[in-house]
Predicted model as a PDB file, atoms N, CA, C, CB and O in Angstrom, pLDDT in the B-factor column:
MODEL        1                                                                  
ATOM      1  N   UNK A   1      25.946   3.776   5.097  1.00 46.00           N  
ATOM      2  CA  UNK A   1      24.659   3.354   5.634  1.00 46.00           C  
ATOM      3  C   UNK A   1      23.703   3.039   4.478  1.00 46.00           C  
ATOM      4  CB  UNK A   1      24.061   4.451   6.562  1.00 46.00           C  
ATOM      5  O   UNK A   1      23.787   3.693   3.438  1.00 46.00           O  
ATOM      6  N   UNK A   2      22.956   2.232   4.594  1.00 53.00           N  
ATOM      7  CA  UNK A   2      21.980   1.516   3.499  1.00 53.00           C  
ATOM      8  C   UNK A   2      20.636   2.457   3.304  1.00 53.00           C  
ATOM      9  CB  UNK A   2      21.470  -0.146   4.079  1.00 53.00           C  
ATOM     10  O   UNK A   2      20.128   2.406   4.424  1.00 53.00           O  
ATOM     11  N   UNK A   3      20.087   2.996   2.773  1.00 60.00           N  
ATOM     12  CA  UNK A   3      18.961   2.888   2.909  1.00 60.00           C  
ATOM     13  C   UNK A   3      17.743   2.169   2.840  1.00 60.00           C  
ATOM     14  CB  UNK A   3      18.919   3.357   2.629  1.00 60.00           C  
ATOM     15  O   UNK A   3      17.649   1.179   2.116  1.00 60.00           O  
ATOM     16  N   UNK A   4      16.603   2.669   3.677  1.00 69.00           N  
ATOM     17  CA  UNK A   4      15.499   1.234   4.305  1.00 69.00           C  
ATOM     18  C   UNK A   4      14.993   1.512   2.826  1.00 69.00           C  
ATOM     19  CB  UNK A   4      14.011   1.406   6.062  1.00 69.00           C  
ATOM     20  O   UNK A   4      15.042   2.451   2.033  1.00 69.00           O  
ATOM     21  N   UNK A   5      14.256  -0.347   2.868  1.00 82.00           N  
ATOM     22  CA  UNK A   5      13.547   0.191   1.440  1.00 82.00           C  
ATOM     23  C   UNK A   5      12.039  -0.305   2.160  1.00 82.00           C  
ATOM     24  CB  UNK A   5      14.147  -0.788  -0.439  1.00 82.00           C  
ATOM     25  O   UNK A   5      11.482  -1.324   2.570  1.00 82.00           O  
ATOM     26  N   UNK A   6      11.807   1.162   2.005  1.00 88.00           N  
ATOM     27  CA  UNK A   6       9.935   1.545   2.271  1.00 88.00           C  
ATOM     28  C   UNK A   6       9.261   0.911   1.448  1.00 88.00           C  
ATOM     29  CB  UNK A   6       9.322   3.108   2.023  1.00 88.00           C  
ATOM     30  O   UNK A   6       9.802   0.619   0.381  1.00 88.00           O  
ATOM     31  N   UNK A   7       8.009   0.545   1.674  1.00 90.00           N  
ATOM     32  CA  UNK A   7       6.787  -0.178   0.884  1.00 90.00           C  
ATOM     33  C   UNK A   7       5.740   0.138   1.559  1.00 90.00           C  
ATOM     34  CB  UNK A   7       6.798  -1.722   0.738  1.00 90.00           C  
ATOM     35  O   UNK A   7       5.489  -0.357   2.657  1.00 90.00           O  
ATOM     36  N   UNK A   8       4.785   1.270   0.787  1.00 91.00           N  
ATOM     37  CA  UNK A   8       3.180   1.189   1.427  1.00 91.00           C  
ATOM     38  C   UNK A   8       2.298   0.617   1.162  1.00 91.00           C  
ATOM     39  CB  UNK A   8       2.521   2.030   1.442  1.00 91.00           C  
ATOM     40  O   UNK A   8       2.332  -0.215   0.255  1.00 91.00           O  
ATOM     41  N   UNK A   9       1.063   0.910   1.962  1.00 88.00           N  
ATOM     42  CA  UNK A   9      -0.258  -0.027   1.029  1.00 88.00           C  
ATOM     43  C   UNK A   9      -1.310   0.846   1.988  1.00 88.00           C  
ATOM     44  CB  UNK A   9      -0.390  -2.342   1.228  1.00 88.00           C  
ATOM     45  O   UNK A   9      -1.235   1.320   3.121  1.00 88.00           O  
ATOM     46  N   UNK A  10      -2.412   0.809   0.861  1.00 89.00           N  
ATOM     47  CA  UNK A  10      -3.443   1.994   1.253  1.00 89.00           C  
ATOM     48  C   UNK A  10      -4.173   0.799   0.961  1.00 89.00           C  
ATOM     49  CB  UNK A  10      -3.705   3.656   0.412  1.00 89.00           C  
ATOM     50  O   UNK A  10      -3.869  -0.282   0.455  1.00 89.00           O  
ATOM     51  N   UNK A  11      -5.344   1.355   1.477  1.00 85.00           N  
ATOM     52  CA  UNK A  11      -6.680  -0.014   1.094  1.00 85.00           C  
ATOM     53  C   UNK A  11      -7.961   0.880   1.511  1.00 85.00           C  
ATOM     54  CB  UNK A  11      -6.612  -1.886   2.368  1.00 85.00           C  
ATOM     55  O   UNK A  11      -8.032   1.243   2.685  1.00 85.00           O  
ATOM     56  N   UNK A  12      -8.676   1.140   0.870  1.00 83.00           N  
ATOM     57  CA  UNK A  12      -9.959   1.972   1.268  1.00 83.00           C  
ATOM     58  C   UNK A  12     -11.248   0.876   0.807  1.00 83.00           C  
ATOM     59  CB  UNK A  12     -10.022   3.682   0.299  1.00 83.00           C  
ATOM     60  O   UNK A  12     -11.140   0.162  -0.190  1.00 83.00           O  
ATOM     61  N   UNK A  13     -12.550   0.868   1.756  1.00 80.00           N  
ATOM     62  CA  UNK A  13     -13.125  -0.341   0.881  1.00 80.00           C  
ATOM     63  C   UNK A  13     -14.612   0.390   0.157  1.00 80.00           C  
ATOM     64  CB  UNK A  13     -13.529  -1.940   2.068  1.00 80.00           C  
ATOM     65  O   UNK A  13     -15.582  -0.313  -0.130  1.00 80.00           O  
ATOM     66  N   UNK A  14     -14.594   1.351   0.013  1.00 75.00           N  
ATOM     67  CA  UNK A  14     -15.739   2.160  -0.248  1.00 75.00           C  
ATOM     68  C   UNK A  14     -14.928   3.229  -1.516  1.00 75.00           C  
ATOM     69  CB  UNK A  14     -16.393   3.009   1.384  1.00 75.00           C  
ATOM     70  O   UNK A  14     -13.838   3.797  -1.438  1.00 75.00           O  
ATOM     71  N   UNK A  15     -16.189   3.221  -2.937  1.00 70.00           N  
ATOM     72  CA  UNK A  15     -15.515   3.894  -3.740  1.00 70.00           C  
ATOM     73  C   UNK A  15     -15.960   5.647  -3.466  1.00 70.00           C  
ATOM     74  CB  UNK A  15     -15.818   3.227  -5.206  1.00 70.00           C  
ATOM     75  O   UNK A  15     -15.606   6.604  -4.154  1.00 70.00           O  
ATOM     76  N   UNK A  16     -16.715   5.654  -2.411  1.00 72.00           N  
ATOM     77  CA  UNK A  16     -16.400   7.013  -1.656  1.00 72.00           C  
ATOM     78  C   UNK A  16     -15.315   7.788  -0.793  1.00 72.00           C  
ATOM     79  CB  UNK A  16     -17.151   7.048  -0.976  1.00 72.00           C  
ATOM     80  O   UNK A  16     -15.173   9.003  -0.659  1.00 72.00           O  
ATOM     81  N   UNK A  17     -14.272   6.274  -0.004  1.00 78.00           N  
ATOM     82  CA  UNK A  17     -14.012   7.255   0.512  1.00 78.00           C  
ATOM     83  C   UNK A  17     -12.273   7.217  -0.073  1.00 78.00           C  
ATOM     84  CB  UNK A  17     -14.482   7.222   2.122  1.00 78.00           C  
ATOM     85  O   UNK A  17     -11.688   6.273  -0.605  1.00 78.00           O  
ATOM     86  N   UNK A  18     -11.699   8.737   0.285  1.00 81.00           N  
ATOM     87  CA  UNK A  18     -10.156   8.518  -0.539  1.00 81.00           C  
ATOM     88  C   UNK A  18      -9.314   8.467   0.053  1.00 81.00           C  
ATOM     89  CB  UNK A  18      -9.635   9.356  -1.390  1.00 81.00           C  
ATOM     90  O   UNK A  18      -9.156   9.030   1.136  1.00 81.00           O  
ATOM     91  N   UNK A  19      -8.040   7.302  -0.908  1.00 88.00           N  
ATOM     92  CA  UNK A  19      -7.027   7.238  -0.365  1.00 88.00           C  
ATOM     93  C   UNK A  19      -6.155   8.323  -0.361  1.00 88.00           C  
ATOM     94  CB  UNK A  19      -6.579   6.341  -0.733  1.00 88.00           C  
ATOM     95  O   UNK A  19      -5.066   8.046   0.142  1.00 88.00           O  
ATOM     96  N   UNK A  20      -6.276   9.466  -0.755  1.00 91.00           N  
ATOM     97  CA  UNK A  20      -5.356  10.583  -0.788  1.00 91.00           C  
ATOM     98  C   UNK A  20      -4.696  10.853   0.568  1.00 91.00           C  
ATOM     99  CB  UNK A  20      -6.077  11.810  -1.254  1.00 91.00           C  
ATOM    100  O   UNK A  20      -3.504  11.156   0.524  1.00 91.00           O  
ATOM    101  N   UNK A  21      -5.329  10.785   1.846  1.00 91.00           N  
ATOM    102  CA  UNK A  21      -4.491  11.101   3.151  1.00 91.00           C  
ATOM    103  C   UNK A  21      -3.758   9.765   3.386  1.00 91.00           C  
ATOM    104  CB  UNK A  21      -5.470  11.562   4.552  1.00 91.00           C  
ATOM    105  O   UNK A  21      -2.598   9.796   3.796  1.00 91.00           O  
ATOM    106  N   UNK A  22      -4.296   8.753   3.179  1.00 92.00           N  
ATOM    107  CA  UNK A  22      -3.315   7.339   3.534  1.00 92.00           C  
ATOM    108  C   UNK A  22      -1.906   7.547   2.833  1.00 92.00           C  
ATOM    109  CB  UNK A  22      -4.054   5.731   2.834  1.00 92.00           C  
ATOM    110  O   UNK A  22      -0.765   7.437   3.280  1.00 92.00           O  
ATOM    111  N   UNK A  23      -2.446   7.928   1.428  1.00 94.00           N  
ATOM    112  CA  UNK A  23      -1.001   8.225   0.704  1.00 94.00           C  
ATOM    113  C   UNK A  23       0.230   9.164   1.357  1.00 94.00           C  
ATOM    114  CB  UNK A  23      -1.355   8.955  -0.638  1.00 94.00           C  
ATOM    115  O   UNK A  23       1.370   8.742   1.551  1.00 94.00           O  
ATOM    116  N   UNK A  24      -0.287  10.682   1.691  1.00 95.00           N  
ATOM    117  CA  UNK A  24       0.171  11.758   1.833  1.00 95.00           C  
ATOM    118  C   UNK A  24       0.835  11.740   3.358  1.00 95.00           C  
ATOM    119  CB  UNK A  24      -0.885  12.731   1.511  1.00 95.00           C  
ATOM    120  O   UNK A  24       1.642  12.563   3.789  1.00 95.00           O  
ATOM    121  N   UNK A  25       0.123  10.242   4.280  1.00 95.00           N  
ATOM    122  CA  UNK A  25       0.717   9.935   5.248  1.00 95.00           C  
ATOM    123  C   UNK A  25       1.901   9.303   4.820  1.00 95.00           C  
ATOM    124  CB  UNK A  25      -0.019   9.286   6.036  1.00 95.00           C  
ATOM    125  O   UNK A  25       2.997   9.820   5.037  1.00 95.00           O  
ATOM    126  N   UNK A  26       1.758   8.097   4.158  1.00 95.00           N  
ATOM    127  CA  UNK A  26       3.117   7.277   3.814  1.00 95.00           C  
ATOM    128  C   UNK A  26       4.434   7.973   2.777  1.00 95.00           C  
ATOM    129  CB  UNK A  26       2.542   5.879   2.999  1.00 95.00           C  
ATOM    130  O   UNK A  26       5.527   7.452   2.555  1.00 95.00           O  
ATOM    131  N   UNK A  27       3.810   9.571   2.152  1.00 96.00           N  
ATOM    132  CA  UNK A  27       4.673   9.970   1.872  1.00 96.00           C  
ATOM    133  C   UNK A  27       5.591  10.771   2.734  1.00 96.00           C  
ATOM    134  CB  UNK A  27       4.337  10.347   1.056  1.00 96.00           C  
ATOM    135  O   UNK A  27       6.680  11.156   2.311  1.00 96.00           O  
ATOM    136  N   UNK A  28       5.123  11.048   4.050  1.00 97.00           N  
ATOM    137  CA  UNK A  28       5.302  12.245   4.588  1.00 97.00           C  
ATOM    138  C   UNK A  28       6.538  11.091   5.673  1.00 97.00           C  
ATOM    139  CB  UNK A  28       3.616  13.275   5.289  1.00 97.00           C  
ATOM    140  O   UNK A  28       7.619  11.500   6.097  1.00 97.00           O  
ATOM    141  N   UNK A  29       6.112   9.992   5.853  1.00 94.00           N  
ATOM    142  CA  UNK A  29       7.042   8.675   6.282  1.00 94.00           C  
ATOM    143  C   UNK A  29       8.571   8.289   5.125  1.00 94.00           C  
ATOM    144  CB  UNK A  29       5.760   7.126   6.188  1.00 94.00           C  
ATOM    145  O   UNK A  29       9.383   7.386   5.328  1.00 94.00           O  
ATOM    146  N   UNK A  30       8.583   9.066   4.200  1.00 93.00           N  
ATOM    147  CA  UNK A  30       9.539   8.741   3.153  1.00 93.00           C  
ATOM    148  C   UNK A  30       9.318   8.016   2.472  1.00 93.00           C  
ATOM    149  CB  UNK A  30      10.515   8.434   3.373  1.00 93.00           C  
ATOM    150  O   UNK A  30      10.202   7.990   1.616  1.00 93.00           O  
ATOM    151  N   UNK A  31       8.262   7.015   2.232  1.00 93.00           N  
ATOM    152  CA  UNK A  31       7.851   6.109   1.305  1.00 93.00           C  
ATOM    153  C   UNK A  31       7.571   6.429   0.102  1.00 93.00           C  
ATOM    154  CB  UNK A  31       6.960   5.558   1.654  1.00 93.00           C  
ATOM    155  O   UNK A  31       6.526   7.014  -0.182  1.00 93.00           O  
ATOM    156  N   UNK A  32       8.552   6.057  -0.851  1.00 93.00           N  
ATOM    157  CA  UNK A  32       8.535   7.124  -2.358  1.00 93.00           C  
ATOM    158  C   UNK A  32       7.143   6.267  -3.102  1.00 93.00           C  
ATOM    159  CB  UNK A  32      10.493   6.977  -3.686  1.00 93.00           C  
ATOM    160  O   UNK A  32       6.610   5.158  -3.113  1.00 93.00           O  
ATOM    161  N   UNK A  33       7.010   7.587  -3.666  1.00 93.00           N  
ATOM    162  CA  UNK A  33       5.259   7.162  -4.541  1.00 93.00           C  
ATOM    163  C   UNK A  33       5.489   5.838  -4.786  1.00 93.00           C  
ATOM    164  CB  UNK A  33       4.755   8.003  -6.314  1.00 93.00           C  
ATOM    165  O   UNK A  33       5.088   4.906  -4.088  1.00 93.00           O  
ATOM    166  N   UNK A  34       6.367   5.739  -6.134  1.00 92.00           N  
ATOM    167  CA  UNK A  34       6.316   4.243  -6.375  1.00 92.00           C  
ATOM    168  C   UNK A  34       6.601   3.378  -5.661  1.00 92.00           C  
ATOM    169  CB  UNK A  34       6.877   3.880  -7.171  1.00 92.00           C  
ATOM    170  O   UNK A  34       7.265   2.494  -6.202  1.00 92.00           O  
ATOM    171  N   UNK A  35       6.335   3.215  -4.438  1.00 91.00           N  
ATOM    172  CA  UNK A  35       6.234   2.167  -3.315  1.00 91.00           C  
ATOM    173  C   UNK A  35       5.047   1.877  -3.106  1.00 91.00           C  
ATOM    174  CB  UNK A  35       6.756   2.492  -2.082  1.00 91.00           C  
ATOM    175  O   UNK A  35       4.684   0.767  -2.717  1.00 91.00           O  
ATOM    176  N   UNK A  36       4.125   3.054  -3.390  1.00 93.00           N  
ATOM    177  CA  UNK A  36       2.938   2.521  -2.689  1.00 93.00           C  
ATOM    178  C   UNK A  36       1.980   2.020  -2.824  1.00 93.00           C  
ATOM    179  CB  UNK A  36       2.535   2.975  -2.267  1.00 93.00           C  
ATOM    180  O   UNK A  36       1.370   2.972  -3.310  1.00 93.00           O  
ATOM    181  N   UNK A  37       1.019   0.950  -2.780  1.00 89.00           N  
ATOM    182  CA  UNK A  37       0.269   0.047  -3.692  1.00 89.00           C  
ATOM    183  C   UNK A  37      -0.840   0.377  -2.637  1.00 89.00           C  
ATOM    184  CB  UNK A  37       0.823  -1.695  -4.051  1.00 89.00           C  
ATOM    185  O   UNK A  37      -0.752   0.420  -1.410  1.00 89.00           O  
ATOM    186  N   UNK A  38      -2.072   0.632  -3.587  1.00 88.00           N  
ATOM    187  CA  UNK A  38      -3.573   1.040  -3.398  1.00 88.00           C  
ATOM    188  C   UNK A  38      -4.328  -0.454  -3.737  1.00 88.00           C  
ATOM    189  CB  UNK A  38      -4.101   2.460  -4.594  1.00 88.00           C  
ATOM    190  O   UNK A  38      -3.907  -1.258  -4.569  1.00 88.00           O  
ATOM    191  N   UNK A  39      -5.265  -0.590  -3.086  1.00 84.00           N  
ATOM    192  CA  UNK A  39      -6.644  -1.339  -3.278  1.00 84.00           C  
ATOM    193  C   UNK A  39      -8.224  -0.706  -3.075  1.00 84.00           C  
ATOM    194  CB  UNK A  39      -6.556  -2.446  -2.301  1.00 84.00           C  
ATOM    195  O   UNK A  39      -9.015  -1.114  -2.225  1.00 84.00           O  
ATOM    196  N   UNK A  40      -8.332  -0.257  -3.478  1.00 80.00           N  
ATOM    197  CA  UNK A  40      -9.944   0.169  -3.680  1.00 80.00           C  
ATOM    198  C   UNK A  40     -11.105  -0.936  -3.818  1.00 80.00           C  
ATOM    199  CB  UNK A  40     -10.067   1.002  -5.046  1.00 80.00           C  
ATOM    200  O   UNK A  40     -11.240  -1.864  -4.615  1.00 80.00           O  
ATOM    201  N   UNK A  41     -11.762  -0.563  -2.921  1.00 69.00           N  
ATOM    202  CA  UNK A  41     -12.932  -1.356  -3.431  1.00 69.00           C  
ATOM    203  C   UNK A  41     -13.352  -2.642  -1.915  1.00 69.00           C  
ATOM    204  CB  UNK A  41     -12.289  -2.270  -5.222  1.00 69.00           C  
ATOM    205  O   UNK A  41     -14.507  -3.058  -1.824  1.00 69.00           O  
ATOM    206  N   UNK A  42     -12.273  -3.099  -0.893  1.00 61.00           N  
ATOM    207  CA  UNK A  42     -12.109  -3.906  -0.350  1.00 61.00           C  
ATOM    208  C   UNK A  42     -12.152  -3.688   1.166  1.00 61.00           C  
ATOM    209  CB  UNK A  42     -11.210  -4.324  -0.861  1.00 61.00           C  
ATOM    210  O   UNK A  42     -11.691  -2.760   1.830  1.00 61.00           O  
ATOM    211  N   UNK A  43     -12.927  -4.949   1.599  1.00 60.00           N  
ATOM    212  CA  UNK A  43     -13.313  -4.832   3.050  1.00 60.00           C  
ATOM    213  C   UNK A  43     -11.769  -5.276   3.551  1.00 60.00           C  
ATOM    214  CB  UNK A  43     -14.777  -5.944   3.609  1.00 60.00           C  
ATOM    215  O   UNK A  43     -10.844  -5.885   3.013  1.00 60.00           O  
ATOM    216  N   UNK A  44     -11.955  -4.722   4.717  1.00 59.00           N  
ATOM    217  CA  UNK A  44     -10.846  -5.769   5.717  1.00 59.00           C  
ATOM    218  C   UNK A  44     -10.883  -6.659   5.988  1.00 59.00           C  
ATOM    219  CB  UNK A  44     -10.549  -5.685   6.736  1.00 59.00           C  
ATOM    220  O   UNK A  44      -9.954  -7.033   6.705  1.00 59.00           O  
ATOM    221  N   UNK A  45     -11.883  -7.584   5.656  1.00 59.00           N  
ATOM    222  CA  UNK A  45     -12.429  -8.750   5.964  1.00 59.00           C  
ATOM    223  C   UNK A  45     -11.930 -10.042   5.462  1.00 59.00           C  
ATOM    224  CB  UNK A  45     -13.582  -8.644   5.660  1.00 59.00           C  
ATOM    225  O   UNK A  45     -11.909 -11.164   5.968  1.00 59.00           O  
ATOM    226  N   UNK A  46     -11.412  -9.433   3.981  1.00 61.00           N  
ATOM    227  CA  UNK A  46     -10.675 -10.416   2.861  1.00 61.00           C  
ATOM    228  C   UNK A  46      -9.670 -10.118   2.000  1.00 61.00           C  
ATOM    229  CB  UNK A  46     -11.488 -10.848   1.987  1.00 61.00           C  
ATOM    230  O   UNK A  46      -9.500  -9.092   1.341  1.00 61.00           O  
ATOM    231  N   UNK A  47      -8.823 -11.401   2.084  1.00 61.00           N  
ATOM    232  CA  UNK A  47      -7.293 -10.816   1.156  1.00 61.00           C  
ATOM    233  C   UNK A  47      -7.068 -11.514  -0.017  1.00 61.00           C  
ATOM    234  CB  UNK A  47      -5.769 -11.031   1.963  1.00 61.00           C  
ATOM    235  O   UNK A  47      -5.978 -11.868  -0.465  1.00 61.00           O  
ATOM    236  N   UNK A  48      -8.496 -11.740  -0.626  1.00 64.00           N  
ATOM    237  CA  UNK A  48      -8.650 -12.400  -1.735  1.00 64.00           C  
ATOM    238  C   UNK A  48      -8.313 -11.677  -3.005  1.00 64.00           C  
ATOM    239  CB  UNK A  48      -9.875 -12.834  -1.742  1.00 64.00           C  
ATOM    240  O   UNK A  48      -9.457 -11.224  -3.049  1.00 64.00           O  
ATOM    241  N   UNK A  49      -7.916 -11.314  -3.768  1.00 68.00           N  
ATOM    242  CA  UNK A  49      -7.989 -10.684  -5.005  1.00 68.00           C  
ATOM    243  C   UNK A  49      -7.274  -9.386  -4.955  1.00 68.00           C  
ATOM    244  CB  UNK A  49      -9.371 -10.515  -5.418  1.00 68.00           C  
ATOM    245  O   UNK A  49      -7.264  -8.774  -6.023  1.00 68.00           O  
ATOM    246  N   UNK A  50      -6.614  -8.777  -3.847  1.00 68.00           N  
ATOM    247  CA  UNK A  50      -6.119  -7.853  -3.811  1.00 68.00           C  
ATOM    248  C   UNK A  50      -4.241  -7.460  -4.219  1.00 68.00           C  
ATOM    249  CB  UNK A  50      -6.625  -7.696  -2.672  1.00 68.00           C  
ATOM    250  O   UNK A  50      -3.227  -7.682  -3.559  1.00 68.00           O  
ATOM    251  N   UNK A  51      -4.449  -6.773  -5.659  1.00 74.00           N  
ATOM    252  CA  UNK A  51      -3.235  -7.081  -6.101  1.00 74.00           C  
ATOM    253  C   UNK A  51      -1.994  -6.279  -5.443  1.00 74.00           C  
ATOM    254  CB  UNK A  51      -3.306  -6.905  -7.498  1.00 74.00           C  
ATOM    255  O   UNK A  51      -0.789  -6.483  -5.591  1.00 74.00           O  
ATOM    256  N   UNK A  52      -2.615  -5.376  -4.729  1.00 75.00           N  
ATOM    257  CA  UNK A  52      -1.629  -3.918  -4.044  1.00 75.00           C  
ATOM    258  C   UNK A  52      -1.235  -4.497  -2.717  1.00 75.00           C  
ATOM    259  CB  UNK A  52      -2.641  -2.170  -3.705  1.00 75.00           C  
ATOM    260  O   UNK A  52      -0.648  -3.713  -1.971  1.00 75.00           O  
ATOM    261  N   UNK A  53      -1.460  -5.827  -2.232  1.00 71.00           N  
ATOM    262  CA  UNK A  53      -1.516  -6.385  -0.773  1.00 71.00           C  
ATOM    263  C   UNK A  53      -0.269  -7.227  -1.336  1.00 71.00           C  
ATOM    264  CB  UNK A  53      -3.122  -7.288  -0.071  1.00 71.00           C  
ATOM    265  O   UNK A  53       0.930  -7.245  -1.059  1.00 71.00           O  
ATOM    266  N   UNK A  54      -1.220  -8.035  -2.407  1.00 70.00           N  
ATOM    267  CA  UNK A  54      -0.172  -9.045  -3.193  1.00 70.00           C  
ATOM    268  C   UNK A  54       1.426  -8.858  -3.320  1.00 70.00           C  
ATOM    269  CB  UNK A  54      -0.602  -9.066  -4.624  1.00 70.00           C  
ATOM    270  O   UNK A  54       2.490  -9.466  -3.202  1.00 70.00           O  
ATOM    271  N   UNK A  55       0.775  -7.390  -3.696  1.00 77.00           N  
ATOM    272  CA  UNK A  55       2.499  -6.447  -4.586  1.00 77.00           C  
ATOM    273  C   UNK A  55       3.699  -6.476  -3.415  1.00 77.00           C  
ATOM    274  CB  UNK A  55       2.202  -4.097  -5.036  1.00 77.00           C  
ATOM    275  O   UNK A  55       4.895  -6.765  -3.404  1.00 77.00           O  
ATOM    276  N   UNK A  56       2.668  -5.995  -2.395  1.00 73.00           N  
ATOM    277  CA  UNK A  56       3.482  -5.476  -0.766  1.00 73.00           C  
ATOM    278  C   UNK A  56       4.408  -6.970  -0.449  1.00 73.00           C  
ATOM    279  CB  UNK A  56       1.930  -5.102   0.977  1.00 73.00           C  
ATOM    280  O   UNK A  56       5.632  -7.090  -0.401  1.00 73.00           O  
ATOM    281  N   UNK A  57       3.260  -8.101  -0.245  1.00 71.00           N  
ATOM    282  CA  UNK A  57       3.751  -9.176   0.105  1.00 71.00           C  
ATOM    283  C   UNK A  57       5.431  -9.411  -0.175  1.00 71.00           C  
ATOM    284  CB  UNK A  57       2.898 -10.082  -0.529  1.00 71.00           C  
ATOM    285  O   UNK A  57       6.458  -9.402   0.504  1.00 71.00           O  
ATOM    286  N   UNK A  58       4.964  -9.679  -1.941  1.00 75.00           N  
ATOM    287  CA  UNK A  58       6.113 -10.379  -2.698  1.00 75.00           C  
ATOM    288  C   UNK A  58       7.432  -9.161  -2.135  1.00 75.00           C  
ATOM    289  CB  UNK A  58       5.746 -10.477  -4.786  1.00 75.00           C  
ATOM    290  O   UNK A  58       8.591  -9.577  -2.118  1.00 75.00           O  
ATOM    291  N   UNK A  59       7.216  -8.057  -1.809  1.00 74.00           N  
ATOM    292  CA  UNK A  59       8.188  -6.535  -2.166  1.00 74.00           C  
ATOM    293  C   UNK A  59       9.099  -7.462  -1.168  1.00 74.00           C  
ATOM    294  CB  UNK A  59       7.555  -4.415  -1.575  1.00 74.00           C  
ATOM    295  O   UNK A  59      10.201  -7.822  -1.580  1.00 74.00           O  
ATOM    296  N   UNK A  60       8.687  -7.827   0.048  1.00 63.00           N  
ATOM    297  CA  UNK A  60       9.447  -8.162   1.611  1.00 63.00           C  
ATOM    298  C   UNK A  60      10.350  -9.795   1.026  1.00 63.00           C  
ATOM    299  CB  UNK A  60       7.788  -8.551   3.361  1.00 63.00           C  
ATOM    300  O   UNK A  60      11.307 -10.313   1.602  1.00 63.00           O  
ATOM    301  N   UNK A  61       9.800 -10.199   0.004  1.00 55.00           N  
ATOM    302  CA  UNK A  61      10.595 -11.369  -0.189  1.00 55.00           C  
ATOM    303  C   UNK A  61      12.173 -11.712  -1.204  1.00 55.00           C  
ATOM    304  CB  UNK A  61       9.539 -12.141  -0.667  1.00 55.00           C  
ATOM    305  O   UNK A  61      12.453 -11.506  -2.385  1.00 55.00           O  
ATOM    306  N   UNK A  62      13.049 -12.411   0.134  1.00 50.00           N  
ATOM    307  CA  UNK A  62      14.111 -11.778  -0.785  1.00 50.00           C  
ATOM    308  C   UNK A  62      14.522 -12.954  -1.779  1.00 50.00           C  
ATOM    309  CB  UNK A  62      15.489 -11.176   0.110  1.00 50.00           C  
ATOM    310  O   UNK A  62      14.076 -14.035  -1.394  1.00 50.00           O  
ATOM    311  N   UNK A  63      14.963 -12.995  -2.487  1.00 45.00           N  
ATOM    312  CA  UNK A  63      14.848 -13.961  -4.062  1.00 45.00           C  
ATOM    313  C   UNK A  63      15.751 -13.425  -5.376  1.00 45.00           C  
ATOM    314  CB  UNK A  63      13.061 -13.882  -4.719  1.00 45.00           C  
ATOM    315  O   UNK A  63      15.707 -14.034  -6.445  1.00 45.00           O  
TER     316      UNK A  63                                                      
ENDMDL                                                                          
END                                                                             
């Protein structure tokens, strides 16, 4: 059997509030740390400039 290959993404848009439970969720899902790509700083509004969205994207593409 293969294993799935997990990829997270946290996105918080306030440098108050933390991604620590988004994380501790996607770890608790099996998603190994280095899967998981953070963006700080960013509304939901826009997927302009965000390199941890970016990262996720490319992860799903096979090449």
């Amino acid at each position: 059997m293969i294993d799935p290959f997990r990829v997270g993404y946290v996105r918080c848009s306030t440098d108050g509030q933390d991604v620590e439970i988004q994380t501790e969720q996607l770890l608790a899902l099996a998603v190994p740390r280095e899967r998981i790509f953070i963006d700080k700083g960013f509304s939901g509004t826009t997927r302009k400039n965000r390199t941890g969205l970016d990262t996720v994207s490319r992860s799903g593409q096979s090449g």
